[in-house]
KOLMARRO-660096 format. One record per residue (C-alpha): chain; residue number from 0; residue in three letters; x, z, y. Coordinates in steps of 0.001 Angstrom, whole numbers. Layout:
# residues N
<atom><ch>A</ch><i>NUM</i><aa>Ala</aa><X>X</X><Z>Z</Z><Y>Y</Y></atom>
...
END
This chain:
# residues 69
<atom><ch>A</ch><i>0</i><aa>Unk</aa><X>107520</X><Z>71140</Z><Y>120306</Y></atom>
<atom><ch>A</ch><i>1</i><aa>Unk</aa><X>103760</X><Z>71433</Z><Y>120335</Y></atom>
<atom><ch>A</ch><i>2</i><aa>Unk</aa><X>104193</X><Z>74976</Z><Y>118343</Y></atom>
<atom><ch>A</ch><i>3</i><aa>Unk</aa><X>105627</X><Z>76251</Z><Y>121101</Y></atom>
<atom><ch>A</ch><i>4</i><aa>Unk</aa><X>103607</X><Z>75303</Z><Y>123752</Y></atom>
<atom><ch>A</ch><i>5</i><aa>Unk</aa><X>100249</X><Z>77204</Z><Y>121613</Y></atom>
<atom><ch>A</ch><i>6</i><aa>Unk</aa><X>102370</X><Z>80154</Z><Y>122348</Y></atom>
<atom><ch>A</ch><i>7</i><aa>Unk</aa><X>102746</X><Z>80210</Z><Y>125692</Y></atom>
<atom><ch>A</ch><i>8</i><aa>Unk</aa><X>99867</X><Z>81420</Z><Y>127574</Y></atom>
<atom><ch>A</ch><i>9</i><aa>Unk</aa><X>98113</X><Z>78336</Z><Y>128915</Y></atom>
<atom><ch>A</ch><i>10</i><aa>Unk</aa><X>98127</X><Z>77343</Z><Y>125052</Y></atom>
<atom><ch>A</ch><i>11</i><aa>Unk</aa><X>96899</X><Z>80175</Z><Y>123718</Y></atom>
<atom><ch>A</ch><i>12</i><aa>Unk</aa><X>93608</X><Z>80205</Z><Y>126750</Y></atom>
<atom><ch>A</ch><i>13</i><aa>Unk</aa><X>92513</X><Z>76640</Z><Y>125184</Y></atom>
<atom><ch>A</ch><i>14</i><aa>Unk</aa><X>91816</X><Z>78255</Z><Y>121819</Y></atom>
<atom><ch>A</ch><i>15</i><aa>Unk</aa><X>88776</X><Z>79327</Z><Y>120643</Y></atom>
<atom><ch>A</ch><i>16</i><aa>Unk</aa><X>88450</X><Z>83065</Z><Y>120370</Y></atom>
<atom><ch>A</ch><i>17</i><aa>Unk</aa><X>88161</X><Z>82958</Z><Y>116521</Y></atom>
<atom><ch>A</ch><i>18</i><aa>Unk</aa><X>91355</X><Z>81043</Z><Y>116110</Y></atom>
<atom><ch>A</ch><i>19</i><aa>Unk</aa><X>93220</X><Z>83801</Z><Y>118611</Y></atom>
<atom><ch>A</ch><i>20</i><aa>Unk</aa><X>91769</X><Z>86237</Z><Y>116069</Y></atom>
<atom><ch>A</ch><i>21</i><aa>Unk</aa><X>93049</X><Z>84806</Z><Y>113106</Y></atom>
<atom><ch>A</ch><i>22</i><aa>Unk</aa><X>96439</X><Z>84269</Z><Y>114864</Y></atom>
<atom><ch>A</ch><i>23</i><aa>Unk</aa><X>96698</X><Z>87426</Z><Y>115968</Y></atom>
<atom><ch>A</ch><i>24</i><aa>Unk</aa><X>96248</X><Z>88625</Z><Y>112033</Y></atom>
<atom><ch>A</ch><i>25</i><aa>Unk</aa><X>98819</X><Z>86457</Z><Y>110823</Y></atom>
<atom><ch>A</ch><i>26</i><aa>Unk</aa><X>101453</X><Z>87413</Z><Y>113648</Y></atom>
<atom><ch>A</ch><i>27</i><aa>Unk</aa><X>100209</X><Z>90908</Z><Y>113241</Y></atom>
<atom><ch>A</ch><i>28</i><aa>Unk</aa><X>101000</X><Z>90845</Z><Y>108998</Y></atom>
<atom><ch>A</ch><i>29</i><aa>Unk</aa><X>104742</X><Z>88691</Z><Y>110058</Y></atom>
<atom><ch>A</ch><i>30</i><aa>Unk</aa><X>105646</X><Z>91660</Z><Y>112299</Y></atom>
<atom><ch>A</ch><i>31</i><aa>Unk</aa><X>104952</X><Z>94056</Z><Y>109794</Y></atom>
<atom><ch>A</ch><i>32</i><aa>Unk</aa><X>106892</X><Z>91662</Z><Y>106934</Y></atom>
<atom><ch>A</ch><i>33</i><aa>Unk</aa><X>109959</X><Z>91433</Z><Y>109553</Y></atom>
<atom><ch>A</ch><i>34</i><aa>Unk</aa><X>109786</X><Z>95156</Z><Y>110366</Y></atom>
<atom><ch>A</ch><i>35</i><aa>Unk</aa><X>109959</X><Z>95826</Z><Y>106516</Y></atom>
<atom><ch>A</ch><i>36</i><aa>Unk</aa><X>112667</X><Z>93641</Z><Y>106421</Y></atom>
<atom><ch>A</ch><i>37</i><aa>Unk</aa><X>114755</X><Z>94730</Z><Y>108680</Y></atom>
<atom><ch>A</ch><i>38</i><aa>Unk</aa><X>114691</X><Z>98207</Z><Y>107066</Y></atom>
<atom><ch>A</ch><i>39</i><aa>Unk</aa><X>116082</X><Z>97215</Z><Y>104039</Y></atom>
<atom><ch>A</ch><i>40</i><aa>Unk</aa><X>117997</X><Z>94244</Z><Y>104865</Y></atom>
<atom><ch>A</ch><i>41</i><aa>Unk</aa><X>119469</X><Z>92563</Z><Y>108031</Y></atom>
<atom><ch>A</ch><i>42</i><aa>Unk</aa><X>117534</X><Z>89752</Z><Y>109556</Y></atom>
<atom><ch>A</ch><i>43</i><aa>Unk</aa><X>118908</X><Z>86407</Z><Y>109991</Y></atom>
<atom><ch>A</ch><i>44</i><aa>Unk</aa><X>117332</X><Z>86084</Z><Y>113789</Y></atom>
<atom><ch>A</ch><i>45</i><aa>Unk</aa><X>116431</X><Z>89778</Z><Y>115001</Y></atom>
<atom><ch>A</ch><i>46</i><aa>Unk</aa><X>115122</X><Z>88129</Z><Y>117943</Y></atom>
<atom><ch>A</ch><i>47</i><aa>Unk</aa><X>112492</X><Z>86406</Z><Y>116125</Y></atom>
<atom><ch>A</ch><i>48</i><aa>Unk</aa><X>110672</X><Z>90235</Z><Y>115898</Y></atom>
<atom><ch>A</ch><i>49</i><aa>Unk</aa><X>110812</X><Z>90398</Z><Y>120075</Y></atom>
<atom><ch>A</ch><i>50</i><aa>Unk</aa><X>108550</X><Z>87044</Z><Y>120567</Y></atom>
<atom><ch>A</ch><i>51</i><aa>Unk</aa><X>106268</X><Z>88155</Z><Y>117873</Y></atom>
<atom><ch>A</ch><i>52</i><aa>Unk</aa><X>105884</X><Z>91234</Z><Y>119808</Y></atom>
<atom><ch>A</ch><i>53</i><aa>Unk</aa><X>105082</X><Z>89336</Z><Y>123074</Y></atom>
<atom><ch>A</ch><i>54</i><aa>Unk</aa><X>102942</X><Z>86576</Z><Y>120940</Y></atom>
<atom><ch>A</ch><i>55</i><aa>Unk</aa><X>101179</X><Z>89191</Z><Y>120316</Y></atom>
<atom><ch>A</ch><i>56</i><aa>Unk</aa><X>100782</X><Z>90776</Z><Y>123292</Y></atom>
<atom><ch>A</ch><i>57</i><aa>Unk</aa><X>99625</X><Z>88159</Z><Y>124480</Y></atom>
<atom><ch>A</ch><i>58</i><aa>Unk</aa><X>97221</X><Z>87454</Z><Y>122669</Y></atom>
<atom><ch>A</ch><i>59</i><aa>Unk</aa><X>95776</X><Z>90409</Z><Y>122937</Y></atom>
<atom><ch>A</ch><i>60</i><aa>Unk</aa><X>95901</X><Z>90139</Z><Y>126531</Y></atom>
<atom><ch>A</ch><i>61</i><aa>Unk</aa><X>93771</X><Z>86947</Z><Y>126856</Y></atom>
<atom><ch>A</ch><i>62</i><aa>Unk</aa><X>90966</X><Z>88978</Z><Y>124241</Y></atom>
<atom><ch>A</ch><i>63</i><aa>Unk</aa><X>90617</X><Z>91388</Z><Y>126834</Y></atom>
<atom><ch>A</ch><i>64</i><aa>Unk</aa><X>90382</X><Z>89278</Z><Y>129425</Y></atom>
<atom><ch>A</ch><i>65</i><aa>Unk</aa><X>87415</X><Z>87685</Z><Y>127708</Y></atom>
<atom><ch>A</ch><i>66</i><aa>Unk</aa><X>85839</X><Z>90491</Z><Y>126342</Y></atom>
<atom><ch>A</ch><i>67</i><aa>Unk</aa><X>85888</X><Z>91793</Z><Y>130267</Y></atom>
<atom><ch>A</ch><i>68</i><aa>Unk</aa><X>84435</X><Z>88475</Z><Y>131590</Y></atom>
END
């Protein structure tokens, strides 16, 4: 279970802004991989594209705040 909680907000706050940059890269480069996917094939969990979206909306969220502060 501790994967999950880094995704939810309060996990994603205790990282250091280089590691929220890096994930954001690597969720950024799945989406696109699943997106690909999903126009040539059918995805096992098409779900699994909607909480990337929000990972990484969230992320992006907390960079902002941040960047703000």
């Amino acid at each position: 279970m501790p994967a999950k909680r880094e995704n939810k907000p309060e996990g994603l706050r205790e990282l250091k802004t280089d590691e929220l940059t890096q994930k954001l890269a690597s969720l950024t480069e799945e989406k696109f991989r699943l997106e690909f996917r999903r126009a040539t094939e059918s995805l096992t969990n098409p779900l699994q594209l909607r909480s990337i979206r929000r990972d990484i909306a969230r992320i992006q969220t907390i960079l902002k705040e941040r960047a703000s502060a």
